[in-house]
C-alpha positions as CSV (number, residue, x, y, z in Angstrom):
1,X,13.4,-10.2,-6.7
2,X,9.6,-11.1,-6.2
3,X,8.7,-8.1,-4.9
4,X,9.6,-5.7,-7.6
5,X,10.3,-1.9,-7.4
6,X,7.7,0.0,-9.1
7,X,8.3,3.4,-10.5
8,X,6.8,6.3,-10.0
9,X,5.6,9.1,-12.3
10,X,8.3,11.3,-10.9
11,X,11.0,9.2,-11.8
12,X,11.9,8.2,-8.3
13,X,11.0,3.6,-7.2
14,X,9.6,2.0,-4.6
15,X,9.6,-1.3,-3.2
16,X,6.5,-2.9,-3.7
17,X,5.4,-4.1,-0.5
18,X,4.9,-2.6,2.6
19,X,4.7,-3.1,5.9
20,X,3.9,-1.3,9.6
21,X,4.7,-3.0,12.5
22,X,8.1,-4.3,14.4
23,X,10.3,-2.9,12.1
24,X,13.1,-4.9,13.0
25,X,11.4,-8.2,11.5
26,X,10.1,-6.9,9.0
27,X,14.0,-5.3,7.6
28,X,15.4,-8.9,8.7
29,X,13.2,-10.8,6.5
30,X,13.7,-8.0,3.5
31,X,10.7,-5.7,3.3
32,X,12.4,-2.2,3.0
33,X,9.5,0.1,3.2
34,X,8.2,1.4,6.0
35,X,4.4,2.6,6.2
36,X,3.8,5.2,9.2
37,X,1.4,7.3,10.0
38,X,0.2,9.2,13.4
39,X,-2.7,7.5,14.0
40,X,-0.5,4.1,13.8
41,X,1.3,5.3,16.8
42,X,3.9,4.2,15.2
43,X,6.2,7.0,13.7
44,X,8.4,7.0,16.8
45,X,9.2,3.4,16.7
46,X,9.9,3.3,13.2
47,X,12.1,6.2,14.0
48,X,14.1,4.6,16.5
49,X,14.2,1.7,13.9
50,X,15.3,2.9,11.4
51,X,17.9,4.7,13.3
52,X,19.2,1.2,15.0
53,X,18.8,-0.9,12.4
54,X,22.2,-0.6,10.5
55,X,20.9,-0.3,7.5
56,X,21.7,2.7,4.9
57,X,19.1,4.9,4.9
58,X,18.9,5.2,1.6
59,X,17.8,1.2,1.6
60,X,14.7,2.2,3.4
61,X,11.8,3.9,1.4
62,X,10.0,5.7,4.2
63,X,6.2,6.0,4.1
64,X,4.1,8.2,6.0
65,X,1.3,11.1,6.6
66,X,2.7,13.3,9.5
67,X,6.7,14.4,10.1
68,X,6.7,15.3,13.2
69,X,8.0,12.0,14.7
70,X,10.5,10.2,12.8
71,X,13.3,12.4,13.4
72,X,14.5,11.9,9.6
73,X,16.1,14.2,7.5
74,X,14.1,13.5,4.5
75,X,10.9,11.4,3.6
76,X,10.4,8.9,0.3
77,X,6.6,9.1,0.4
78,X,4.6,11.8,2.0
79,X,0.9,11.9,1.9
80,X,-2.3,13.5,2.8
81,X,-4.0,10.8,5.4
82,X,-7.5,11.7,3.9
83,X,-9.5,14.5,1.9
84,X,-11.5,15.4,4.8
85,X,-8.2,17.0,6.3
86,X,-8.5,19.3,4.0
87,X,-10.2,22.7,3.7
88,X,-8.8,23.3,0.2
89,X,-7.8,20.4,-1.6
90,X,-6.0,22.6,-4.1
91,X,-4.3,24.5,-1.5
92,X,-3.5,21.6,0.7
93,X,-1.9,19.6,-2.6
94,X,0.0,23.0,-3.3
95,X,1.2,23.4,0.1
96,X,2.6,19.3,-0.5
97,X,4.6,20.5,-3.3
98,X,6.2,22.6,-1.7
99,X,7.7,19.9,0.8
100,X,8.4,18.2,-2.2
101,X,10.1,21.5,-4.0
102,X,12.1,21.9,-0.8
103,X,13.6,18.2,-0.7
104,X,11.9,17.2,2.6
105,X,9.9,14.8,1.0
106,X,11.1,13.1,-2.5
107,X,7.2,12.2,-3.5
108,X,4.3,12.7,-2.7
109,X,0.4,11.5,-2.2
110,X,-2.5,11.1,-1.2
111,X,-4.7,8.3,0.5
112,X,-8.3,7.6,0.8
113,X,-9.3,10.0,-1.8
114,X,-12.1,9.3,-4.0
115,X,-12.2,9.9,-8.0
116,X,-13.7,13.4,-7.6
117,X,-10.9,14.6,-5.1
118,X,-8.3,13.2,-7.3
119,X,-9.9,14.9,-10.1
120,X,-9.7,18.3,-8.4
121,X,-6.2,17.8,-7.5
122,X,-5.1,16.7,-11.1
123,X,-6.7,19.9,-12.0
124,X,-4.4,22.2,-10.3
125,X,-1.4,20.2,-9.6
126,X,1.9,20.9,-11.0
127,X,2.7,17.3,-9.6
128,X,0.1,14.6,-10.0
129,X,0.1,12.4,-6.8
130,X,1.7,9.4,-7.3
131,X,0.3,7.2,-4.9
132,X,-3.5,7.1,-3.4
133,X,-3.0,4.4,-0.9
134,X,-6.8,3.0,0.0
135,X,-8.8,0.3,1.0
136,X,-8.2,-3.1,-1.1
137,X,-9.1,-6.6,-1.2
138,X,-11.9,-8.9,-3.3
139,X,-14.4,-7.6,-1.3
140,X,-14.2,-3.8,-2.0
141,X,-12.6,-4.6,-5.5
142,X,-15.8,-3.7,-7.6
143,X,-16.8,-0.6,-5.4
144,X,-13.1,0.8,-5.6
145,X,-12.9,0.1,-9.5
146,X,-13.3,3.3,-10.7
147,X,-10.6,4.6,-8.5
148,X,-8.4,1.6,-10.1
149,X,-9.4,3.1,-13.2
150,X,-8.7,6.9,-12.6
151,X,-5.2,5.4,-11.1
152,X,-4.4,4.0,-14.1
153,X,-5.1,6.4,-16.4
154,X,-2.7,9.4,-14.3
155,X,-0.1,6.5,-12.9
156,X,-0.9,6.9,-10.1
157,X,0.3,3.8,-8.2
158,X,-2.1,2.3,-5.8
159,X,-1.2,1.1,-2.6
160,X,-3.8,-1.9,-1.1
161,X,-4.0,-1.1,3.3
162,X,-5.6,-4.1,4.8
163,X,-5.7,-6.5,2.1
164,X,-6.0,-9.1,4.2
165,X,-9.2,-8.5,5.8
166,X,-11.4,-11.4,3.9
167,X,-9.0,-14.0,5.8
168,X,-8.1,-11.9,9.3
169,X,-11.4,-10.3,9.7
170,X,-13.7,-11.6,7.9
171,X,-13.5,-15.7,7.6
172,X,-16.4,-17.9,6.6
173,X,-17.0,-15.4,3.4
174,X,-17.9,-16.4,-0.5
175,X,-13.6,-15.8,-1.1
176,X,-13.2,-19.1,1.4
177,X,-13.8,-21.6,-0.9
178,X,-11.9,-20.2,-4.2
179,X,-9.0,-18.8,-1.7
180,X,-8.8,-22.5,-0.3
181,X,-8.8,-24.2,-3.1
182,X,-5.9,-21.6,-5.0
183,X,-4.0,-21.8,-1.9
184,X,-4.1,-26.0,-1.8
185,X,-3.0,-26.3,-5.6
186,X,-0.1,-23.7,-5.3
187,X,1.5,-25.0,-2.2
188,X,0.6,-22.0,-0.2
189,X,-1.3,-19.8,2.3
190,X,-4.5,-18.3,1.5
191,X,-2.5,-14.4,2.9
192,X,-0.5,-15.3,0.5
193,X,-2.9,-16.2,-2.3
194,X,-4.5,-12.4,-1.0
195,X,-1.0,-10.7,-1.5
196,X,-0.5,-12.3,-4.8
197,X,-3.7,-11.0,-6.0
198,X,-3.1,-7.5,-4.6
199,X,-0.3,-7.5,-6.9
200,X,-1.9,-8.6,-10.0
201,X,-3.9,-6.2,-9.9
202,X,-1.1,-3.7,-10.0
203,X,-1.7,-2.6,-6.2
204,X,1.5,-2.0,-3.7
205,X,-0.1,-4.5,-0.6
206,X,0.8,-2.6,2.8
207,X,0.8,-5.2,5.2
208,X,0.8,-5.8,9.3
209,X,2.0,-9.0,11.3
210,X,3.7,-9.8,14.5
211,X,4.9,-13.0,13.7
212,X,8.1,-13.1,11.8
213,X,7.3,-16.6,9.7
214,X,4.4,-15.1,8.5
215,X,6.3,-11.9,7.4
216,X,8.7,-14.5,5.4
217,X,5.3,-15.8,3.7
218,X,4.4,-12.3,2.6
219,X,7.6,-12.3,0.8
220,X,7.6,-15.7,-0.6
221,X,3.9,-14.5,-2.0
222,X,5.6,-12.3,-4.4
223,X,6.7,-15.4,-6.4
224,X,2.8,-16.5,-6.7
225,X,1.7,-16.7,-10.6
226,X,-1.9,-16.7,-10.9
227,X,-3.9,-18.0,-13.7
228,X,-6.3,-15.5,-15.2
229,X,-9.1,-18.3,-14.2
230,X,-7.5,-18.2,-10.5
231,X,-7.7,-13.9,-10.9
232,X,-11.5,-14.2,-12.1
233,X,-12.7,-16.7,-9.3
234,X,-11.8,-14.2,-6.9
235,X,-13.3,-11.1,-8.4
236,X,-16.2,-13.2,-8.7
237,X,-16.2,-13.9,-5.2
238,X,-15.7,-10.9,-4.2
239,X,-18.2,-9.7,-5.8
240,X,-20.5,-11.7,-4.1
241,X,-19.0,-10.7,-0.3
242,X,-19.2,-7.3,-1.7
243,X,-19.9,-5.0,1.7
244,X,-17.6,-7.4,3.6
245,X,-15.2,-4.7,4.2
């Protein structure tokens, strides 16, 4: 498979790419993990979805940061949408392991936190998070490092929302030219290149289309091998587009 399982510190896997929108295409081209969250708007659909679908639910890793809407029995990956929802961040990450003590959800973490929340958590957890999901692409790569870093030293498995952005947002950057020119010599898209670099750097790319062929590219991007000279042209990019978020 391109798009590997990674495992998490708690024992439990999950697939290692995401995706948030129309459901339905995305399970009919293969991506098996769901990403919800409230301010999606789109928990109920990926209810209904998941419900219709036909597929075991046990296929489906299930991502999200509110319950209230899915109408499952049980989540994969539950986590906290942001540190500023929390008055405590000790007693909010306690009160998430007891969801995870009482089976509702399997594993859980956190997204958008910064080194020093993760650092408080750590400090009182009895489970470490094992996911931040943040902001990741070339263009943020150097100002999100030392989260990377942090990551990697706990396992904590970072997930990349809206890795996308230099090529759906913000076209005509620095990345252009090395993107292009990637893209051209490996027979594919520069989304594609994006994805593949997402996951070489050990990120779990959550990603958003409506158009099915484009969904079959993300998966076809799991098969991309970069060259460490390919990896570095886009750092070095990036770093230049830096604030291009």
């Amino acid at each position: 498979m391109p798009w590997d399982p990674v495992k998490l510190s708690d024992g439990n896997a999950m697939p290692s790419i995401a995706y948030g929108t129309l459901l339905k295409q995305a399970f009919s081209v293969g991506i098996m993990h769901v990403d919800t969250a409230q301010n999606y708007t789109n928990e109920p659909e990926a209810g209904i979805a998941i419900h219709e679908c036909g597929i075991p639910r046990e296929k489906i890793f299930v991502t999200t940061k509110c319950l209230k809407n899915l109408g499952l029995s049980y989540i994969d990956l539950y986590l906290i949408h942001g540190p500023e929802l929390c008055d405590d961040i000790q007693k909010c990450w306690k009160e998430m392991e007891k969801l995870k003590e009482s089976g509702l959800a399997k594993s859980i973490g956190v997204s958008n936190f910064e080194v020093e929340h993760l650092e408080q958590v750590s400090a009182a957890a009895k489970y470490i998070p094992v996911v931040n999901q943040i902001l990741f692409h070339p263009y943020v790569y150097l100002e999100q490092l030392p989260i990377l870093k942090l990551c990697a030293k706990k396992n904590i498995v970072v997930e990349a929302y809206s890795p996308l952005i230099p090529v759906t947002k913000r076209p005509g950057g620095p990345l252009d030219a090395p993107v292009g020119a990637i893209a051209k010599n490996l027979g594919a898209s520069m989304d594609q290149v994006l994805l593949a670099w997402a996951k070489a750097k050990g990120s779990v790319p959550v990603t958003m289309s409506l158009k099915k062929e484009r969904l079959k590219g993300y998966i076809k991007a799991g098969d991309l091998k970069l060259s460490d000279d390919d990896i570095n042209a886009i750092d070095e990019a990036g770093v230049k587009g830096a604030g291009e978020a």
